[in-house]
C-alpha positions in Angstrom: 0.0 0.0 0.0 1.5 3.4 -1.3 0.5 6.5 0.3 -0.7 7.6 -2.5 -1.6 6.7 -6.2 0.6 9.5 -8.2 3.5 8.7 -10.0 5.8 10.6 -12.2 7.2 9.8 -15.9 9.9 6.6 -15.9 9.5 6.3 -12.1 10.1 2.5 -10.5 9.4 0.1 -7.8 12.7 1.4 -6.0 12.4 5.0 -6.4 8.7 5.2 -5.3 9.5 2.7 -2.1 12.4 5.3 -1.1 10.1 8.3 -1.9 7.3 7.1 0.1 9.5 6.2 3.2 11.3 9.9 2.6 7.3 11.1 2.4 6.6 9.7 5.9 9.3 11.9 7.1 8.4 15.0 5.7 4.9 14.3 7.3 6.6 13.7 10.6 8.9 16.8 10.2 5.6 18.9 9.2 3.6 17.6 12.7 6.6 18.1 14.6 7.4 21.8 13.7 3.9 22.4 14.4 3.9 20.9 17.4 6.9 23.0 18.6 5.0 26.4 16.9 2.2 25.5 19.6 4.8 25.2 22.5 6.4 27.9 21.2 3.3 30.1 21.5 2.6 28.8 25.0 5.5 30.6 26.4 4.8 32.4 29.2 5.7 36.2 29.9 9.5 36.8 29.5 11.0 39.7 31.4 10.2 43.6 31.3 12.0 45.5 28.6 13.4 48.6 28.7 12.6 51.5 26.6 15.3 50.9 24.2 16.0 54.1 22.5 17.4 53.9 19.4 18.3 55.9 16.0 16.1 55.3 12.9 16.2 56.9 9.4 14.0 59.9 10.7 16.0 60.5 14.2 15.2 58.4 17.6 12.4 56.3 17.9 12.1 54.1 21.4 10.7 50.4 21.6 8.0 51.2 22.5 6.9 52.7 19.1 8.2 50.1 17.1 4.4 48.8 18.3 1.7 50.4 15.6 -1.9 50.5 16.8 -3.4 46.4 16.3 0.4 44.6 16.4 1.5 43.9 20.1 4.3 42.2 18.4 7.8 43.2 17.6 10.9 41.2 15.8 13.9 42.8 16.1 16.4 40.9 13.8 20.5 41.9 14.9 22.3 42.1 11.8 25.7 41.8 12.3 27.4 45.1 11.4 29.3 46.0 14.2 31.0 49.7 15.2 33.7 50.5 13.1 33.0 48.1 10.9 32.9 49.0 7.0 31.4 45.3 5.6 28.6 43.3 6.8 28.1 39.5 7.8 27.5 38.2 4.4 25.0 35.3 6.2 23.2 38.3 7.3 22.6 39.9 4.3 21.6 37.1 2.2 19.3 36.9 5.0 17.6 40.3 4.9 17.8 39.9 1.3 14.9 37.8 1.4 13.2 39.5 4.5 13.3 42.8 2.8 10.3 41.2 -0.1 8.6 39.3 2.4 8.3 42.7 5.0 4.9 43.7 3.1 3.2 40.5 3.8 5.0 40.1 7.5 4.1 43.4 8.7 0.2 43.4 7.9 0.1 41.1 11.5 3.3 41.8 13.4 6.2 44.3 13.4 9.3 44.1 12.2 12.8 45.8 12.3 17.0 45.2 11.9 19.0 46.3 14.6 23.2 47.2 14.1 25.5 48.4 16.6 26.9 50.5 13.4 26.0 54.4 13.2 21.8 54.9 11.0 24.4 56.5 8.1 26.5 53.5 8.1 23.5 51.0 8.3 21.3 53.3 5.7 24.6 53.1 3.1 24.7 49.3 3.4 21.1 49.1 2.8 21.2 51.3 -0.3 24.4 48.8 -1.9 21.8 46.0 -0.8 18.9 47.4 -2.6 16.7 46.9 0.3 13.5 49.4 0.3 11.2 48.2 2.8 13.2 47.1 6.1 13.0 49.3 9.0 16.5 50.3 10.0 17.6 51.1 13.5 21.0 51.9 15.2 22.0 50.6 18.2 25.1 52.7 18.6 24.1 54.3 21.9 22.3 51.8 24.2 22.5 48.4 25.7 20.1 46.4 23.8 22.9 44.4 21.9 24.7 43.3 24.9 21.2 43.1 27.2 19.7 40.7 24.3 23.2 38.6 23.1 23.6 39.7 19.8 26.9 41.6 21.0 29.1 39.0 23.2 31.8 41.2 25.8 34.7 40.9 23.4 32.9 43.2 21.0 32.1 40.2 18.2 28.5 40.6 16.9 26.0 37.6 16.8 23.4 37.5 14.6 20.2 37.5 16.6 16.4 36.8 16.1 14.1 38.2 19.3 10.4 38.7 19.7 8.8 41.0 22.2 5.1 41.1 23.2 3.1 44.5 24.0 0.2 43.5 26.8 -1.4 45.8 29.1 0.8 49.0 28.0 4.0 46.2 29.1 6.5 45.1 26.9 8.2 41.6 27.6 10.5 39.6 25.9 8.7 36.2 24.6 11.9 34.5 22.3 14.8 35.0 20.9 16.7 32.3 18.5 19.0 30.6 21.6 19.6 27.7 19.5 22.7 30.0 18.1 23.9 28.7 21.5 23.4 25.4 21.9 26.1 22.4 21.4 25.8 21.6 17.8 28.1 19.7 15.4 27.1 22.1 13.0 26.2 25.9 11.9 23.4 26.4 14.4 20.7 27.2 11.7 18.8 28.9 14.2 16.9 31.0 11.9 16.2 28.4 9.6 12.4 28.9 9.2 12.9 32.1 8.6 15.3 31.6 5.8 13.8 29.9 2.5 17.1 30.0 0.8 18.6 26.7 2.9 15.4 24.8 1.8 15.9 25.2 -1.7 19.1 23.6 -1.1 17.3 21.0 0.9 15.2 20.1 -2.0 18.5 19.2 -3.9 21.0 16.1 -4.0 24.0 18.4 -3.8 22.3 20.1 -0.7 23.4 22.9 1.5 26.3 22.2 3.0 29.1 23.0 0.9 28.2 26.5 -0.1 27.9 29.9 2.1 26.0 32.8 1.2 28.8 36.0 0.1 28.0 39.7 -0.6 28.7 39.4 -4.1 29.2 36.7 -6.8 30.9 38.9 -9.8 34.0 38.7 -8.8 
């Protein structure tokens, strides 16, 4: 008994015994990542956060109106472009490479916005070279929230960070940030993975992912 009765051109008895056995496992990947999306949103209140204040394309603008009227939530994404620093994590851009043509469809529920240690100038250049038009930028040159949320570690090194915060009752909490970047691993943490369709193209493929990493540019 096959799960079901498609078949494509020149297929045989081997392929479609290995592709129904591979089909059970996306069905059990599919219930699982569900099942972790409903634990996930069963988190209870994280701790208060502070008022962040931080520098945006039109001057300072604090966490708390990141939050538009109907969205009590935030993500704040931590790109990794550090102070001083004149060239971006190339990871991180191929990241909000994607983000920035998804933001349209993201931010009709929730909000959303890229956090760097780097000056709004530095950060506004980048996106420019990038092409990006519809991220919200935001410096965090001149507060805490990169240390106070580990996407800057004491030596100075930038991590790139995923967090969420809630707005309820006029409070605003953190509810999750991507700590599997810290977990043992023997491999690249991929803790941003479902946010990130470029991997699972890769996925789709014999040659798969792990031999290739995203750069800035691919003329040269």
């Amino acid at each position: 008994m096959t799960i079901h009765s498609i078949r494509y051109p020149g297929e045989d008895e081997a392929y479609r015994r290995a592709r129904d056995e591979l089909l059970e496992a996306e069905m059990a990947l599919r219930a699982k990542i569900e099942e972790v999306a409903a634990i996930r949103r069963g988190l209870p209140p994280g701790g208060l956060a502070q008022d962040y204040r931080f520098e945006g394309a039109q001057g300072p603008v604090n966490l708390s109106e990141l939050f538009e009227d109907g969205k009590d939530t935030l993500i704040l994404y931590s790109y990794m472009f550090g102070p001083g620093a004149t060239s971006p994590c190339p990871m991180c851009s191929a990241f909000l490479d994607s983000a920035d043509g998804q933001i349209a469809h993201v931010t009709e529920r929730v909000n959303f916005a890229v956090v760097a240690r780097n000056t709004i100038d530095a950060f506004q250049n980048i996106a420019g070279q990038r092409g990006w038009r519809n991220l919200q930028l935001l410096s965090a040159a001149n507060n805490t929230y990169a240390s106070d949320y580990h996407s800057e570690m004491p030596d100075g090194n930038q991590v790139p960070m995923c967090t969420v915060f809630t707005r309820r009752d006029g409070q605003i909490r953190h509810f999750w940030s991507s700590e599997m970047f810290f977990a043992p691993s023997d491999w690249h943490p991929r803790h941003i993975d479902m946010l990130w369709p470029l991997w699972h193209y890769f996925d789709l493929t014999p040659e798969g992912r792990e031999s290739w990493m995203p750069a800035l540019d691919y003329t040269g």
